[in-house]
C-alpha positions in Angstrom: 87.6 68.1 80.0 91.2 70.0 81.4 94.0 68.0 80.5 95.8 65.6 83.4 97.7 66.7 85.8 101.6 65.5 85.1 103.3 63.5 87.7 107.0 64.9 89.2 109.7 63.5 90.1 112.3 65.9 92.0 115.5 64.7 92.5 117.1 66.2 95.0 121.6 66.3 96.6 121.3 63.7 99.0 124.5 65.0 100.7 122.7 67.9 101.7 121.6 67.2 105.2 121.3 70.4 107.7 118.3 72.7 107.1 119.6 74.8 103.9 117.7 76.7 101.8 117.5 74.9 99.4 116.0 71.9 101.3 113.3 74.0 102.8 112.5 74.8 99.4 111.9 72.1 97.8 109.9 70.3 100.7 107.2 73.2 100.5 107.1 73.0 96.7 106.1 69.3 96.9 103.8 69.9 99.4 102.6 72.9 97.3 102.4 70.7 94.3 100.6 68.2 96.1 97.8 70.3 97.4 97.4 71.2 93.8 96.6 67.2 92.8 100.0 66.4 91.5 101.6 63.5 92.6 105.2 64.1 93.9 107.8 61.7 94.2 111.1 63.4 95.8 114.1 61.3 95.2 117.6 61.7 97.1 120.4 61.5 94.4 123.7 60.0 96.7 126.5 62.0 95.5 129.2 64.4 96.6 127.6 67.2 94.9 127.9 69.8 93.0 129.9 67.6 90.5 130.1 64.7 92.1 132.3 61.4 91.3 132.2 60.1 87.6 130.6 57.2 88.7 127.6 59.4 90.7 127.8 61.2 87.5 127.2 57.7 85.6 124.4 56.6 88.1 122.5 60.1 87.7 122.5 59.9 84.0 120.6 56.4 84.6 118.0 58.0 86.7 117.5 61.1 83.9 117.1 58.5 81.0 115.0 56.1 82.7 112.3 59.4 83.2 109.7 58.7 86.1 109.9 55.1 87.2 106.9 53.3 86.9 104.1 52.5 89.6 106.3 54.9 92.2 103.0 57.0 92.2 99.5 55.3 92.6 97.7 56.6 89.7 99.7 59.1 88.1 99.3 59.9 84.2 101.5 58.5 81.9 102.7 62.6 81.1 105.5 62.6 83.6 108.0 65.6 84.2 111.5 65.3 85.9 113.0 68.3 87.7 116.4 67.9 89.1 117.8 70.3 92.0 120.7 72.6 90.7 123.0 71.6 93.0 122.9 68.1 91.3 122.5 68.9 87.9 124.7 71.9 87.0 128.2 69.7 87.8 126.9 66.9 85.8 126.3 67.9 82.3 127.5 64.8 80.6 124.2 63.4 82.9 122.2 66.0 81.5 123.0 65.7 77.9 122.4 62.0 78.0 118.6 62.2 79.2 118.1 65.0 76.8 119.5 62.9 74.1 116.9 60.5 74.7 114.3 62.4 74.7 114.0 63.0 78.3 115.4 66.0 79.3 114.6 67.6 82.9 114.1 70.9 84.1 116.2 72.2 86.6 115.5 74.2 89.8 118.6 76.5 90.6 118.8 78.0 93.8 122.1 79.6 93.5 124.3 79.9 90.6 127.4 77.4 90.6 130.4 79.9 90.6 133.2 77.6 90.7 132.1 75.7 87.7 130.5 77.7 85.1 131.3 76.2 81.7 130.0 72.5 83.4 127.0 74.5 84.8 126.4 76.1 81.1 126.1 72.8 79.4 124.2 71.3 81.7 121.5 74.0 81.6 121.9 74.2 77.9 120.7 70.8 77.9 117.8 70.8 79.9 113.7 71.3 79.3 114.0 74.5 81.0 115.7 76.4 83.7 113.7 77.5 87.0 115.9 79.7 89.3 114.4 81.1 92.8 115.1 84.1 92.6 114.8 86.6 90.1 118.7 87.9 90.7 119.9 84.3 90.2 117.5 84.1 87.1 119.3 87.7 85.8 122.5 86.2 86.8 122.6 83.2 84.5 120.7 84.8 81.5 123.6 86.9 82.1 126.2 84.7 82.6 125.2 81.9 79.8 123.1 84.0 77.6 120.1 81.5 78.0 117.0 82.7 77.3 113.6 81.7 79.0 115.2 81.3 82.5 112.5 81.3 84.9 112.1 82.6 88.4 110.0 81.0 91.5 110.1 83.0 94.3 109.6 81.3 97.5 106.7 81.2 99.8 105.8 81.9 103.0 104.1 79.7 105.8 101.8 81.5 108.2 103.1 81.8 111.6 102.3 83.6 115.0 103.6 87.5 115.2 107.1 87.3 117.4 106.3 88.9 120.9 110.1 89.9 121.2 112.1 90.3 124.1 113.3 92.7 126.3 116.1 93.3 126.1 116.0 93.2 122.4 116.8 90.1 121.2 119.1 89.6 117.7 118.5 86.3 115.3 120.7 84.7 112.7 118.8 81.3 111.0 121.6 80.0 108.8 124.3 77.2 109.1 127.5 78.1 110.2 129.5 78.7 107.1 132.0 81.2 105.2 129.5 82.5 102.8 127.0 83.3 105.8 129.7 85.3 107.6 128.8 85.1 110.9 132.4 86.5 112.2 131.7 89.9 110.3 128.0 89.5 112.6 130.3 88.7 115.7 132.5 92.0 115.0 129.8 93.9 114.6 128.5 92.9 117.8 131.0 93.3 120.1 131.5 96.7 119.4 128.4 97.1 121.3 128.8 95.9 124.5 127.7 99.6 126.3 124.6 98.1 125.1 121.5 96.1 126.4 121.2 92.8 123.9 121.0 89.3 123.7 121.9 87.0 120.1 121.4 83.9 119.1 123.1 82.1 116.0 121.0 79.2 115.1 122.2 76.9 112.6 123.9 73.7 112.1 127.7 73.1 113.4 128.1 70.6 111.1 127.7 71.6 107.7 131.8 73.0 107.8 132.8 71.5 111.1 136.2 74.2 111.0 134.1 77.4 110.3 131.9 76.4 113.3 134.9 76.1 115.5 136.3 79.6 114.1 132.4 81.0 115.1 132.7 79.2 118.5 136.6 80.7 119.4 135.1 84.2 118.2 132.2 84.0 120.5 135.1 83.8 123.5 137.3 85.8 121.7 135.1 88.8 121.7 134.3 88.5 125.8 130.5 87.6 124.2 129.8 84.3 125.9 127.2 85.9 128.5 125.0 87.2 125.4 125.7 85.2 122.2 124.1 81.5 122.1 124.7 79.2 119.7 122.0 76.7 119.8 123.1 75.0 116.4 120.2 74.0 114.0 117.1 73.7 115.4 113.3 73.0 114.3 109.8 72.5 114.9 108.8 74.3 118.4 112.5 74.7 119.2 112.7 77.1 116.5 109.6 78.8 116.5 110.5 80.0 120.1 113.5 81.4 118.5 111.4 83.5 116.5 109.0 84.3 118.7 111.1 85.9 120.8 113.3 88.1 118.4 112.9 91.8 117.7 115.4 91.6 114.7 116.8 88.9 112.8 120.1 89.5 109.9 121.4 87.6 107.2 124.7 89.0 106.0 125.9 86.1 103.3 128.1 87.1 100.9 126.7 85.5 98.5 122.7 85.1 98.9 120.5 83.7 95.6 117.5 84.8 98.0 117.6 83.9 101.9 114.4 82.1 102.8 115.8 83.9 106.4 114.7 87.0 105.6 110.7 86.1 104.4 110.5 83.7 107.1 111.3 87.0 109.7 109.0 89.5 107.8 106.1 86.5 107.9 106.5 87.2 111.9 106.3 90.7 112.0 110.4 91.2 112.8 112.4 93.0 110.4 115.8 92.0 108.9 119.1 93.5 108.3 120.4 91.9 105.2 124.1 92.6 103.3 123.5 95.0 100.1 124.2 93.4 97.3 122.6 90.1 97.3 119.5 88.7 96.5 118.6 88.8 100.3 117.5 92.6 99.1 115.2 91.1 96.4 113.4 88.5 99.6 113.6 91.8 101.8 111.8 94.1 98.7 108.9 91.0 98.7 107.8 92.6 102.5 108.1 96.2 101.2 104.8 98.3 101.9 102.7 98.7 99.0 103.2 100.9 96.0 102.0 104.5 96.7 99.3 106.2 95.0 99.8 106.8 91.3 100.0 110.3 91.9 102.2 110.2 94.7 104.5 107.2 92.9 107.2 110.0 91.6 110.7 109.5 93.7 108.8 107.3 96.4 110.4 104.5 97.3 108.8 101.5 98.9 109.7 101.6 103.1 111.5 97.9 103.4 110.9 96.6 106.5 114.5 96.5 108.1 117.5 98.0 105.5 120.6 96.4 103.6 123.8 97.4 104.4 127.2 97.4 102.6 129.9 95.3 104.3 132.3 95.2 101.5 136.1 96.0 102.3 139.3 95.9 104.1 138.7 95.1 108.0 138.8 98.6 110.2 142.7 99.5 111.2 143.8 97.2 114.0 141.4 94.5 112.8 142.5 91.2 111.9 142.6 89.8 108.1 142.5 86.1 108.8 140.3 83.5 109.7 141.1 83.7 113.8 140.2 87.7 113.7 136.8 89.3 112.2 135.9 88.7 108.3 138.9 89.1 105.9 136.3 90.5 103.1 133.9 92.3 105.2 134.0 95.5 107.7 131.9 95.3 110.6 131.8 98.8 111.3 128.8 99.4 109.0 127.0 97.1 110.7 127.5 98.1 114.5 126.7 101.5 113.4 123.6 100.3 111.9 122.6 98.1 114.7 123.5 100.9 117.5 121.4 103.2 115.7 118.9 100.2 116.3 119.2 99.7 119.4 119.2 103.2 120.8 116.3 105.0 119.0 112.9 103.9 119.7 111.5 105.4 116.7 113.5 103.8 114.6 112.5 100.4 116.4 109.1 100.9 116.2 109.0 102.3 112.6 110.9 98.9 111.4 108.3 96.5 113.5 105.6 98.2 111.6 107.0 97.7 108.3 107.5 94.5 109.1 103.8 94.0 110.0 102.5 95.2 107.2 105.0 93.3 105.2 103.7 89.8 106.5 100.2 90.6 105.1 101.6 91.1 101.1 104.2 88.0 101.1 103.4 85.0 98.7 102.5 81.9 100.4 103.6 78.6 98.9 100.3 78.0 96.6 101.5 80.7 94.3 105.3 79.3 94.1 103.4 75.9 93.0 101.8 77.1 91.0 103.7 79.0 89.4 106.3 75.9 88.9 103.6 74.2 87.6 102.8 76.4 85.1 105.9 76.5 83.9 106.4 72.5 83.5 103.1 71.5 82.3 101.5 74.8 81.1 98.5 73.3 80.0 97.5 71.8 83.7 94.9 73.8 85.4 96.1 75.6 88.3 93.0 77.0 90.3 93.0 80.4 91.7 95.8 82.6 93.3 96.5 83.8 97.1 99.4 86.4 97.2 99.8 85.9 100.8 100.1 83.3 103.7 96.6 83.0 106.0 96.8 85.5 108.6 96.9 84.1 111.9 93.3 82.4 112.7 92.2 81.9 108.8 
């Protein structure tokens, strides 16, 4: 007879309310988990995370050490497992180091490394059951950076969805909240150095997130005379969204800092290929949509066709350019970018060899089975898992 499946508890930042990443994530691993037979509990931890006050600190250190509360899932097996979002645990290693102390230690899902506390985030993993990052340059970058070994990786999934019909003209997407790290002035420069061009934009994501960054996107949007072509819609979901998609030809994610950028697989799932910024893990969630491996005997020097490109935005701003908040990015040149997207916009081959990538990309993508499962391997490696799909259902399946 297999053995049980555990129960989970996730914890999860409760004062992390727009559509992040990170959120998205976690919702489709508990429904992952769930299809799997696992009961999920996901439980909001109120704090002002990462780090947090000492007495959320104090409060999440209760949670840890009371382990899975009792009766919160009809049925579930006395084998529980706890795994606490990143975001909550790295800043609170005091927290961490209590439950693992007595004898319940959690596992942590890491979605992004937290730079601007590294020896707080080191103990904190230290301390825990095991360390699941999703992606495999954020699991390189802490192995790296804390010299832990076993750190896991979890890529994301993807959820089937309808091939984008696109517009005409071509229609540009950004998905991703409106702040610093997601750069959307160095997006705006690019952009309006291109109005000889036939385009439309859209910049979907919340306003609220970093209510002054928002503003700074908003004045740029005027600024740049790009009011007529540029829409920001703010965050938007369900059909709202969809549409969005549906009617792009090519969406970009230009973070400067990016752990993965669900963005970018989300795109590829819809047959529109994606500009990301070199250098991030945005590359690694672009690579996942890459055409298949060649033929072994045609494998020397290939390289697998991505379906969109990365490009380097590192820098000093162009001469004439402003270096401050009210003028295009201080740490990124837009140039590359407008050349890149002219060269887009104004040869159809290129167009058309990018949207087939793209649809051939969609059929290879995980879907969110495998990311459960894989989790669940990791946390209860004796729990049987069932089989494997590599990709989403194609539409109609």
């Amino acid at each position: 007879m297999p053995p049980p499946l555990p129960a989970i508890r996730l914890l999860v930042p409760g004062n992390i309310r727009h559509n992040s990443g990170g959120n998205v994530y976690n919702a489709a691993l508990a429904r992952g988990l769930e299809q799997l037979g696992v009961g999920v509990t996901i439980q909001p931890v109120a704090g002002n995370w990462p780090v947090g006050s000492k007495e959320e600190r104090r409060r999440l250190a209760g949670l840890l050490t009371a382990g899975t509360p009792a009766g919160t899932m009809a049925g579930a097996p006395a084998a529980a497992v706890t795994i606490v979002d990143g975001l909550v645990a790295s800043g609170a290693p005091e927290a961490m180091e209590a439950a693992a102390a007595g004898d319940h230690a959690p596992w942590v899902l890491l979605h992004m490394p937290l730079d601007g506390h590294p020896d707080l985030e080191a103990r904190a993993l230290r301390a825990a059951a095991g360390v699941i990052c999703t992606s495999g340059s954020a699991a390189a970058e802490i192995t790296r950076r804390h010299g832990l070994s076993g750190v896991r990786a979890a890529l994301p999934g993807t959820q089937r969805a309808r091939v984008a019909d696109g517009s005409q003209p071509p229609r540009l997407l950004a998905v991703a909240a409106l702040l610093p790290n997601k750069d959307q002035l160095v997006l705006l420069g690019a952009l309006a150095r291109l109005q000889d061009l036939e385009w439309t934009a859209a910049l979907v994501g919340s306003a609220a997130a970093d209510p002054g960054y928002a503003r700074q996107v908003a004045v740029a949007v005027e600024r740049h005379g790009l009011a007529g072509r540029v829409q920001l819609p703010g965050e938007l979901t369900g059909e709202a969204l969809e549409q969005q998609w549906h009617a792009a030809d090519l969406s970009l994610l230009v973070s400067k800092v990016e752990a993965f950028g669900m963005a970018v697989t989300e795109s590829v799932a819809r047959g529109v290929p994606v500009i990301v910024r070199a250098g991030t893990g945005a590359v690694e969630a672009l690579g996942l949509g890459a055409e298949p491996e060649p033929e072994p005997e045609a494998r020397e020097g290939a390289e697998r066709a991505l379906p969109g490109a990365a490009v380097e935005l590192g820098g000093e701003p162009a001469e004439g350019e402003s270096a401050d908040g009210e003028g295009d990015s201080a740490e990124g040149n837009p140039e590359p970018l407008a050349l890149l997207l002219r060269s887009w916009l104004t040869d159809p081959a290129l167009r058309a060899d990018w949207r087939r990538r793209a649809l051939a990309g969609r059929e290879v993508l995980p879907g969110w089975d495998a990311t459960a499962r894989q989790v669940l391997g990791f946390v209860a490696p004796e729990a049987p898992r069932g089989g494997h799909s590599s990709r989403p259902p194609a539409d109609g399946e």
